[in-house]
N, C-alpha and C positions, 0 to 999 in steps of 0.2 A: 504494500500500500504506500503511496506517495505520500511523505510529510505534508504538503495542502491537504488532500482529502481527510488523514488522521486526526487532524486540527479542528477541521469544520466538523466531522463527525465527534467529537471530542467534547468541543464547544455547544454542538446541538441538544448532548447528553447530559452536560451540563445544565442547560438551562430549559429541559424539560420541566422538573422539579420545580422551579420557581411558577412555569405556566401552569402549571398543576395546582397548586399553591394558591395561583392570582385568581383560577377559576372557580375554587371553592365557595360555597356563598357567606355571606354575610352573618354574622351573630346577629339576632333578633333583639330590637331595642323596645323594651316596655316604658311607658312614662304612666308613671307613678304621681298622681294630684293631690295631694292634701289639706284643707284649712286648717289644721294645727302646726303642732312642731315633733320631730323628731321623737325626742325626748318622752312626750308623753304619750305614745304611741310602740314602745319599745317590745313589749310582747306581741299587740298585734303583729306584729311588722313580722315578729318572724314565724308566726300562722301563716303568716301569707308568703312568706317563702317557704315554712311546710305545703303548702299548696301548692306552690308552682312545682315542688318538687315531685309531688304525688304526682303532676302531671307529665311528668317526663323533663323537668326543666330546673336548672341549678345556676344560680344567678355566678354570672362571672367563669363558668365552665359551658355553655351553650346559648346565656342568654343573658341579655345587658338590663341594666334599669335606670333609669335616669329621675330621679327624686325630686320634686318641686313642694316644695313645702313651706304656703302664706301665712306661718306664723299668729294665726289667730288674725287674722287682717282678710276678710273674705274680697275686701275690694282690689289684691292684690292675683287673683284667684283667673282672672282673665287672660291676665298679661303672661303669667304663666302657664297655662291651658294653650297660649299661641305661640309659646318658646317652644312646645313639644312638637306641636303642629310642623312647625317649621322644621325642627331634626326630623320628620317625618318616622316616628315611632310605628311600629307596628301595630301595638294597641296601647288605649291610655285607662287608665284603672283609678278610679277614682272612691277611695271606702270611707274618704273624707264627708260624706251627708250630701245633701240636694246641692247648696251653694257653689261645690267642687264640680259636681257630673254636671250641672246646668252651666258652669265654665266651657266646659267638656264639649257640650251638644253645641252649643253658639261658637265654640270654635272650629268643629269639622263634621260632615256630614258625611263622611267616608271612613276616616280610621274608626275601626270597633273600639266600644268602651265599656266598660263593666265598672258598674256604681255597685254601692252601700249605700242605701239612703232609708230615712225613716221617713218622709213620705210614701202617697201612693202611685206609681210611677206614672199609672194611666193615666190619675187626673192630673199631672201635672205636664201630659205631651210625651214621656219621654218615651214610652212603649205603648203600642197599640192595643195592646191586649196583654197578660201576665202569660199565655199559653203560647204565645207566638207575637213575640216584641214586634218585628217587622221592621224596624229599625238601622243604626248603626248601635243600637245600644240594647246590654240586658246586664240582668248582677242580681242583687239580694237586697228586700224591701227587709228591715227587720220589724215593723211592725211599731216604728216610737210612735205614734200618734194612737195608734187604737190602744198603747199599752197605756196612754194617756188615762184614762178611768179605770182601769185596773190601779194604777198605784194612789189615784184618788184615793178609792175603795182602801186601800192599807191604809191608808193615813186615820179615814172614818176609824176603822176600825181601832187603830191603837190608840185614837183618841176620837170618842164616842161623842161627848160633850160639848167636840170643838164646834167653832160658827164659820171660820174665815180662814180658810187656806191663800197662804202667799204663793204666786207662781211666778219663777223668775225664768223669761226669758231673752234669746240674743234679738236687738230689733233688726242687725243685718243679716236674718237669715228668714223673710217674710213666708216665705213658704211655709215652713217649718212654723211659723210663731202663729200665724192667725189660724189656720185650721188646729192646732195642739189644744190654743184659747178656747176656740169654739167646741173641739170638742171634750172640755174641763168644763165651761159653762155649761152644756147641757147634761153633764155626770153629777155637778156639782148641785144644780137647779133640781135634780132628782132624789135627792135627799135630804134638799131644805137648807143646803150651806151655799156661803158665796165665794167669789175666791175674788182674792187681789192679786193685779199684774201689774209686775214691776218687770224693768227692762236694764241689762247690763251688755256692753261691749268692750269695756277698761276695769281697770281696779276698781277705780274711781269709783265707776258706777256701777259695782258689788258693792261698797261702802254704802254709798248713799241708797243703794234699794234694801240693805238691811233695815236701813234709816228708819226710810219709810214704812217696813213693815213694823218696826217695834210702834213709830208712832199709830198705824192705826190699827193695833193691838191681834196680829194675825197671829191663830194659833198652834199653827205648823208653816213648812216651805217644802215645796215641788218643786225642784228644781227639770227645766225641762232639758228634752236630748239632743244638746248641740256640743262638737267639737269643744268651743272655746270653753266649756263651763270646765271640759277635762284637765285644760291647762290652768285652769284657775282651781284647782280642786282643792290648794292646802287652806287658803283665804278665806274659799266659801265654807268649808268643815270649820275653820278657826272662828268665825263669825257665828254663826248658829249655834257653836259650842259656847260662846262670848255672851251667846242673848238666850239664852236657854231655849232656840226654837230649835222642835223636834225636824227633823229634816228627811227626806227620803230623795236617794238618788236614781240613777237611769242606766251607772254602769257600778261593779264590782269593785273596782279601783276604792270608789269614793266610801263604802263601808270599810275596807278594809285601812285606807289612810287615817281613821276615826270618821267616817259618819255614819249618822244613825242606822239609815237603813237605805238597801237597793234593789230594786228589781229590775228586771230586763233580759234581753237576749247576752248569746254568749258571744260577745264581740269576737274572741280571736278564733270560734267558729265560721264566722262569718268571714273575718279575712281572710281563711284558708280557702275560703269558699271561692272566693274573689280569684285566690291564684292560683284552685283549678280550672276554672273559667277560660280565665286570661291563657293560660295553657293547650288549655283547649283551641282556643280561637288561634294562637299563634300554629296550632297544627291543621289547620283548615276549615273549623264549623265557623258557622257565620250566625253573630248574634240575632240575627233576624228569627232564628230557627230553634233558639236557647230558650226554654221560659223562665220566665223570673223565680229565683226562688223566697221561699219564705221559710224562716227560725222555726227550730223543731225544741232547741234547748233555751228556757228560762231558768233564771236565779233570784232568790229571793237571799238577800242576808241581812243581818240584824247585831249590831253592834252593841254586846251587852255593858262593856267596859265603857261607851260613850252615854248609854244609859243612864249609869251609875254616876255617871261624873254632873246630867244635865236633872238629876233627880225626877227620873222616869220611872215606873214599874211598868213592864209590857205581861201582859197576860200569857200564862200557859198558850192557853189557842194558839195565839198569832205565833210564839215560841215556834210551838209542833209542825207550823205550817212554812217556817224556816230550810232553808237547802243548808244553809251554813249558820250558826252562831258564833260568834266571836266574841269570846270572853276574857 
């Protein structure tokens, strides 16, 4: 063989390997939408890479994820919903509530998306039906609004005598606030109590709607199911601990940090849920074809050591009717 032909043949074999290489496809980029932060989100988070894993996918070994997270700031929730847009992600997952997946939908009408939200999706536009979205979007309703008068109900119940439940919720999340309100007034109207709503988006004003609840003399606080209430969790438990108002919350965290009591879905069920989904859709089903799902696991807990400290007695009953006590 002639030294030229040796060379080119040589050369050719050489940089097979790299064409090979350059033709391989792409790692698959999820963008990840949040209205919290990090931070307070830490178990979830890795539900939901137990989920993408269940589904065939191991962040950083087959599949990328790209994190945006508005810091309890929903008005920041657009700008980043259209940075995702732009890297052209494969699917955007949003378990951050309505005000994330509604970034979501107003920013693309093609890339799939998989929410977490506690509205209801249908009346809010975002799937056509719960059996057949029909959409670019499907995910997990967990049910915070109908669970709205259920934890009413606990409240009645641990306090029988009470007249005026405080209800605090976020005003930037109107979705979320006015159907939760309406449907507390009409749980609330059905047993003869009223309730008072108070609204926070800052410290600030957790402060001041404690304020206002001690001034017109409310005899518990609901706290309703929004992101921001989760990064505020140590403030609001300190303050209701401060004003001896009995409190019931919407995720586990908040009993288990000292407050009184919670009920609700099993959030990092739900996450996992999210990124089998997302998994799914990255291997070719198309949300249109997904149906919604809805929470099969509820938790009720009851913090007897906060009890004790806000000089409450809670009844055997409600006790017995505990998933968890914490003494």
């Amino acid at each position: 063989m002639k030294r030229r032909e040796f060379i080119t043949l040589l050369g050719g074999a050489a940089a097979w390997p790299l064409a090979a290489r350059a033709q391989q496809p792409a790692m698959p980029v999820i963008g990840f939408l949040h209205s919290a932060s990090a931070a307070a989100f830490a178990a979830p988070l890795a539900a939901f890479r137990k989920g993408l894993s269940e589904a065939g996918y191991v962040e950083g070994q087959n599949v990328a994820i790209e994190y945006r997270w508005a810091e309890g700031q929903n008005d920041r929730l657009p700008a980043l919903a259209a940075e995702l847009v732009r890297q052209r992600v494969a699917v955007i997952v949003t378990p951050g509530g309505t005000a994330a997946t509604l970034a979501a939908k107003a920013a693309t009408a093609t890339i799939p998306i998989v929410f977490s939200i506690g509205t209801d999706p249908v009346k809010i536009g975002l799937v056509a039906s719960l059996n057949r979205p029909g959409g670019n979007a499907t995910g997990i309703s967990d049910l915070g609004l109908e669970l709205g008068a259920k934890r009413l109900g606990l409240l009645h119940e641990l306090l029988p005598g009470a007249a005026r439940f405080g209800v605090l919720v976020n005003p930037d999340n109107p979705f979320m606030t006015e159907s939760f309100v309406a449907e507390l007034q009409t749980a609330a109207s059905a047993v003869g109590r009223q309730i008072e709503v108070v609204t926070a988006r800052t410290n600030g004003d957790i402060d001041m709607a404690f304020a206002t609840l001690v001034k017109k003399r409310a005899d518990a606080l609901l706290v309703s199911p929004d992101p921001l209430f989760v990064t505020r969790r140590v403030q609001l438990i300190t303050l209701a601990v401060r004003h001896t108002l009995p409190a019931l919350y919407y995720r586990r965290e908040f009993a288990e940090a000292g407050g009184l009591m919670s009920y609700g879905s099993d959030l990092p069920d739900q996450f996992r849920q999210t990124g089998v989904y997302a998994g799914r859709i990255l291997k070719g089903e198309k949300p249109a074809e997904m149906p919604v799902q809805l929470p099969t696991k509820f938790e009720f807990l009851i913090n007897l050591q906060t009890a004790r400290v806000i000089g409450l007695d809670i009844s055997p009953m409600l006790l017995a009717r505990a998933d968890e006590v914490i003494e």
